[in-house]
C-alpha positions in Angstrom: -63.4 26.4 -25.8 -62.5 29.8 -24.0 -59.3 28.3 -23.6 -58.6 27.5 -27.0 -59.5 30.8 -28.0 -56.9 32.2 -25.6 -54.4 30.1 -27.1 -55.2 30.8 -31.0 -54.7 34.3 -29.8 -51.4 34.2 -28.2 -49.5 31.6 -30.5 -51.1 32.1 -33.7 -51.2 35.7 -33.7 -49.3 37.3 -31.1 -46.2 35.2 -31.5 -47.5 33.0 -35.0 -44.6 34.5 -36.4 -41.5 32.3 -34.6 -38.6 33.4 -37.7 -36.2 35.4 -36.1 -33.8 34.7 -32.9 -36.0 37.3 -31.4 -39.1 35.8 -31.8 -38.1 32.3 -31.1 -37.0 33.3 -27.5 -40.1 36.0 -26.8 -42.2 32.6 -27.8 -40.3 30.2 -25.5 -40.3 32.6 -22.9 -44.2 33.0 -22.9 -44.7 29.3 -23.5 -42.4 28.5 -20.6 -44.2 30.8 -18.1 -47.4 29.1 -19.1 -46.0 25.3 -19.4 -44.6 25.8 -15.6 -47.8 27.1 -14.4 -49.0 23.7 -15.6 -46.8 22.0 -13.6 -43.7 21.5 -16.1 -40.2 22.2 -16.2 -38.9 24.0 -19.4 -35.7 24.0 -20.0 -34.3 25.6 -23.2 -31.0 25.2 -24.9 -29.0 26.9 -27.3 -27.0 25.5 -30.0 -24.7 27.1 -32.5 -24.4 25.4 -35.7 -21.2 26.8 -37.8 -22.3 27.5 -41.4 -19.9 28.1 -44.0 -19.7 31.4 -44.5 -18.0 31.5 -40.9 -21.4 32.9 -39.5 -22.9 30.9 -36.5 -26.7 30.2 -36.4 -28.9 29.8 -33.1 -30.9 27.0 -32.8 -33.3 26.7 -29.1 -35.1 23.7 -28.0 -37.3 23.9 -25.5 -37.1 20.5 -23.4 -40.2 20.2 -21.2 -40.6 17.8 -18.5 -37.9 14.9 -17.3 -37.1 13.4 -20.8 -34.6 11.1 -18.7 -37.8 9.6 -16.6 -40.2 9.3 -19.0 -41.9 6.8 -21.2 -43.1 8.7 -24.1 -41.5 12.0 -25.6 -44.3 14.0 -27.7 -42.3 16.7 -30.2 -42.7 18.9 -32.7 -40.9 21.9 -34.3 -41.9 25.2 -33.6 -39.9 27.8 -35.8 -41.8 29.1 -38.7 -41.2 29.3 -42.6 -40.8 31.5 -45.4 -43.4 32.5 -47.6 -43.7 30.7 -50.3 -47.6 32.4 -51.7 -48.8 28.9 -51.7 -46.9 28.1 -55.3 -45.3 25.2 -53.7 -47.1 22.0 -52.0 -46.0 21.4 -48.6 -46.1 17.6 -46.7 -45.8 16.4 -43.8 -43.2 15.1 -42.3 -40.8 16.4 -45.0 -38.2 19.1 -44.6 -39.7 22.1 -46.0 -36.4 24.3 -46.8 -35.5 24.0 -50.6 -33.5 26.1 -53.2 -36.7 26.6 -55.3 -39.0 27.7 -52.3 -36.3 29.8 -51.0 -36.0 31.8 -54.7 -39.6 32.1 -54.4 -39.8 33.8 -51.3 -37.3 36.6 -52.7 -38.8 36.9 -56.2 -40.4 40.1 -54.7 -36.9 41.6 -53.8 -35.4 40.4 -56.9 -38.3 42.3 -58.5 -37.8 45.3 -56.7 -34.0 45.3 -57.1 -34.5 44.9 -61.0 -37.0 48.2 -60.5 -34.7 49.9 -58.8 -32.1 49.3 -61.7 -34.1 50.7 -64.4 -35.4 53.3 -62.4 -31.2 54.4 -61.3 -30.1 53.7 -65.3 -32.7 55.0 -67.4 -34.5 57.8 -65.1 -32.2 59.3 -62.1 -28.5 59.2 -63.6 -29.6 60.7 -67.1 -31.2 63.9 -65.1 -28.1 63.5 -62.5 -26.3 64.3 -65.2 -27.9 67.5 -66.1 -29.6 68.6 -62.8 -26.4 67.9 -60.7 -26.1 65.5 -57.7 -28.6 67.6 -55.1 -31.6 67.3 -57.7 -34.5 65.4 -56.9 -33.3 62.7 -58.8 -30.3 62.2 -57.2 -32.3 62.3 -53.7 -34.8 60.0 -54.7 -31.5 57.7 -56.4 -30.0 57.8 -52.9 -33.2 56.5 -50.9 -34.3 53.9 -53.7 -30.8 52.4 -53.4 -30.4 52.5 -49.5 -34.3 51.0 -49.1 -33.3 48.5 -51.4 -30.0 47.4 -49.6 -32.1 47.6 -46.5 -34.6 44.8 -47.7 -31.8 43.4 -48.8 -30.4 42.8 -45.6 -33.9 42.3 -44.0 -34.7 39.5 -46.0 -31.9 37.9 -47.1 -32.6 34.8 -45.4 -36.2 34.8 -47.0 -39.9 36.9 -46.6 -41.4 34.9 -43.3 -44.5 33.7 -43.3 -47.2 35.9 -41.0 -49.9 33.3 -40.9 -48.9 29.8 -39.3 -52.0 28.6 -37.8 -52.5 25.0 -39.2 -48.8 24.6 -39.8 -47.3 24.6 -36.8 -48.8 26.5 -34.3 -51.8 23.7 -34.4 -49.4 20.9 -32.7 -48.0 23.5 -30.6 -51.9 24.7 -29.3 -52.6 20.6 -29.0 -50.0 20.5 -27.0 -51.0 22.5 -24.7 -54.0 21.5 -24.3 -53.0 18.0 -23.9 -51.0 18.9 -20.8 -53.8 20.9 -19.8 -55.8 17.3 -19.6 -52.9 15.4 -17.9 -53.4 14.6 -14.6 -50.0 14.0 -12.3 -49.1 10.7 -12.7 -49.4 11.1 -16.5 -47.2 14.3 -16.2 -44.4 12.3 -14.9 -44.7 9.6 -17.7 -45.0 12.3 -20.4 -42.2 14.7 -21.7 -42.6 17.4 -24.4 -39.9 18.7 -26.7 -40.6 21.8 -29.1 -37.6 22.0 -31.6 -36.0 24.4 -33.8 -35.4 23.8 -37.3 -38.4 22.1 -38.7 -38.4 24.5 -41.8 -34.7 24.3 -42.8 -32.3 21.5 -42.0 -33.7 19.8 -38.9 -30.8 20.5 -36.6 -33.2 20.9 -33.7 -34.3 17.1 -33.8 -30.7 16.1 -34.1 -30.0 18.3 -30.6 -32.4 16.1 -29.5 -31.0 12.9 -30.7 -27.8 14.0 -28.6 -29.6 15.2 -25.5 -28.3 11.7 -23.5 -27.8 8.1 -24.4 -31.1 7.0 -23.3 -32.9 8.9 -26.4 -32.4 5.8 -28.1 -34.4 3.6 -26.0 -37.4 6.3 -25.3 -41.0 6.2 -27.1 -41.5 8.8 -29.3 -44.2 10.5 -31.2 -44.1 13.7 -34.0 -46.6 15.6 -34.5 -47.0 18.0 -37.4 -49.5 20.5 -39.0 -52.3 18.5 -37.0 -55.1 21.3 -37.8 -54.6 20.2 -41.4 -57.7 18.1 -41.5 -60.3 16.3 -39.7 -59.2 13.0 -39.5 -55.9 12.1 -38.3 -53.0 10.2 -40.2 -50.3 7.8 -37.9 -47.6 7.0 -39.4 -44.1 4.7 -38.5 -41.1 3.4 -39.8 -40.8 -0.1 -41.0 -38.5 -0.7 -37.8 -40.6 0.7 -34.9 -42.5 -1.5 -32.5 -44.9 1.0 -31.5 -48.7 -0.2 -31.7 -51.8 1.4 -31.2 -55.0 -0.9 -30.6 -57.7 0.5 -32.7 -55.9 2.5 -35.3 -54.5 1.5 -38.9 -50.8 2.7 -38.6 -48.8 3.5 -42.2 -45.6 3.3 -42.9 -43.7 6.8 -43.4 -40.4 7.9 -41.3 -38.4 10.9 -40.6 -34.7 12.0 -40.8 -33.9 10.8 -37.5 -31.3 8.6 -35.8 -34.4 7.6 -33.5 -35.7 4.4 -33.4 -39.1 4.1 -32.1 -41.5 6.9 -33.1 -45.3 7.6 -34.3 -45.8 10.3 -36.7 -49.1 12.2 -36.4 -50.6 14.6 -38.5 -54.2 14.8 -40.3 -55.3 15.5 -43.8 -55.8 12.9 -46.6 -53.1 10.7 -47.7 -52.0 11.3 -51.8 -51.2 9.1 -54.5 -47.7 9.1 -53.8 -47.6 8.7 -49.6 -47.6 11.8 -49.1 -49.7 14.0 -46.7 -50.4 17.9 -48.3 -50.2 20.7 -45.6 -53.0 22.9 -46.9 -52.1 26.9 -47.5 -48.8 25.7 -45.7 -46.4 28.6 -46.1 -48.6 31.5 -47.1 -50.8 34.1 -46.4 -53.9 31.6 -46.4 -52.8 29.8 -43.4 -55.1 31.9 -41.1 -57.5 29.8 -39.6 -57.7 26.8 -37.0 -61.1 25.4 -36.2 -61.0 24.9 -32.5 -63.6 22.1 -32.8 -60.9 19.8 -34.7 -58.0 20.8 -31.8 -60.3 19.5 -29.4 -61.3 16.4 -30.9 -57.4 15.3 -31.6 -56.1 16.7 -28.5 -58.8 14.3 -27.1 -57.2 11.4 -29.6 -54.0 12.1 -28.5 -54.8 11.4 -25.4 -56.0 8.3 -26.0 -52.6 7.2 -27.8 -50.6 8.3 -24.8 -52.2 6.1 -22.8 -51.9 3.4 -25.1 -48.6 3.6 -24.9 -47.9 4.1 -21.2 -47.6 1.7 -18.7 -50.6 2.1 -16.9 -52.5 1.6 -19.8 -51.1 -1.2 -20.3 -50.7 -3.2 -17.4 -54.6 -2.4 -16.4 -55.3 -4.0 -20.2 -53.1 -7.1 -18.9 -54.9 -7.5 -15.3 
C-alpha cells in the first residue's frame, strides 16, 4: 500500500495536471525514469499535427517495452482535460472534447470579459473623460484590460482540470503497479503505450496505429478511468476474437483502425451502453481508493495471462 501511496502522490498530485506541452514532458520524463528502473524501455515520440490555423500542435507517446515482440499491448491516454464543473456526463471510452464542454470551460472568462466591459464603458471611460488619462480610472482601465487579454491568452484553449485522479491517472497508477508485479518473462510478452490525445481528437492512438505494420496483428487492451468503480466493465468490438475464460465480455468499441482489443474500465453500465466517469472533468475528481487499484491491478493481471501464451499452452497441456 506504501507504494500506492507513493504513486497517488506523484501522478495525481504532483504531475495530475498533464495539459500543457510542459507538463506532458515533466510527466513522461518522471514516468520514464521510474518505468526503466523497472526494467522497461521508454521511448517517447513527438508528433506534429498541422491545425488550420497554420499552428502545429505536439502530441508525445510514450512507447514502453518492445511493442514489435510482444503479445499483448496495454494502453491508455494520459493527457488531461478541461474543466467542465461536472455540468457535463463523461463515458468511457468516448472522446471527451466537444463544442459544448469546451464553451463551458470558458464561461468564466467570457464572464469576466463581459465584467470587464461594463466596468471600461459605464465606470472608467466616463471619469477618463473628466479626470484625464493618468486618473485612477484610467490605471485601473489599463490593468483590467491587460489581465483580461492575459487569461485570454492563458486559457484560450480551455480552464484545465486540477483534479484527475479517477480519470486517468487511475489506469496510469495500475499500470504501474501491474509492471511492478511482472516478473521477466511476462515483461518481454507485455508492452505498454501511454498516448496523447485521449481528451480531444485521439491523434495519439492513431500514432499508434502507424507505429509499424504489425500493430494490426498485435493483442490489445484499453484501459480507461479504471478507479471509477469497484467492479470492472470489459468491453469488445463485434469483430475481435479476444476471450477471457471467466468473465462476461460486452460489446462496445473505439475509434480505432485496430482490430483486436479489450476495453476495460469499471463503473455500472447505463441504460443506453454507456459507462459514466464519475466527477470526470472537475474539481471533485480528487480521490482514488488504493484498495480498488489493488484489487484490479490484481484482475488485470489475471487477463494478461489469459491472453499470453504461457497461459495458454499450460491450460492446453
Amino acid at each position: 500500500m506504501e507504494i500506492l501511496k507513493d504513486l497517488v502522490l506523484r501522478y495525481c498530485v504532483i504531475f495530475g495536471k498533464r495539459f500543457s506541452s510542459k507538463e506532458k514532458i515533466a510527466f513522461l520524463r518522471v514516468i520514464s525514469k521510474e518505468l526503466s528502473q523497472l526494467g522497461y524501455i521508454v521511448d517517447a515520440k513527438l508528433a506534429k499535427l498541422k491545425l488550420a490555423t497554420r499552428r502545429y500542435e505536439n502530441y508525445y507517446n510514450a512507447y514502453i517495452g518492445d511493442l514489435n515482440k510482444a503479445e499483448l499491448i496495454i494502453c491508455t491516454y494520459y493527457d488531461t482535460a478541461i474543466n467542465c464543473f461536472n455540468l457535463q456526463k463523461n463515458y468511457a471510452f468516448t472522446p471527451q472534447f466537444n463544442k459544448l464542454n469546451y464553451f463551458i470551460s470558458i464561461a468564466p472568462i467570457v464572464f469576466l470579459f463581459i465584467i470587464s466591459l461594463i466596468l471600461n464603458y459605464f465606470v472608467f471611460l466616463p471619469n477618463i473623460s473628466t479626470q484625464g488619462f493618468f486618473s485612477f480610472s484610467g490605471i485601473s482601465s489599463i490593468i483590467s484590460t491587460v489581465l483580461l487579454f492575459f487569461v485570454v491568452f492563458k486559457f484560450k484553449s480551455g480552464i484545465p482540470n486540477q483534479k484527475n485522479f479517477v480519470c486517468n491517472s487511475s489506469s496510469i497508477i495500475t499500470i504501474i503497479n501491474l509492471i511492478n508485479q511482472l516478473d521477466k518473462k511476462d515483461k518481454k510478452k507485455i508492452a505498454f503505450v501511454l498516448y496523447d490525445g485521449g481528451n480531444s481528437g485521439q491523434y495519439g492512438l492513431k500514432m499508434l496505429e502507424s507505429y509499424s505494420s504489425q500493430m494490426k496483428d498485435k493483442k490489445f487492451i484499453f484501459i480507461d478511468s479504471i478507479g471509477n468503480g469497484n467492479d470492472l466493465i470489459y468491453l469488445k468490438p463485434e469483430g475481435s476474437s479476444l476471450q477471457i475464460e471467466g468473465k462476461t465480455i460486452y460489446t462496445g468499441k473505439m475509434e480505432t483502425q485496430l482490430p483486436n482489443y479489450i476495453m476495460i474500465t469499471s463503473g455500472n453500465i447505463d441504460k443506453e451502453g454507456k459507462i459514466v466517469i464519475n466527477n470526470a472533468h472537475s474539481s471533485k475528481d480528487n480521490y482514488l481508493s488504493n484498495e480498488i487499484i489493488e484489487k484490479h491491478t490484481q484482475s488485470l493481471h489475471d487477463v494478461c495471462r489469459s491472453l499470453t501464451t504461457r497461459y495458454v499452452n499450460n491450460n492446453q497441456k
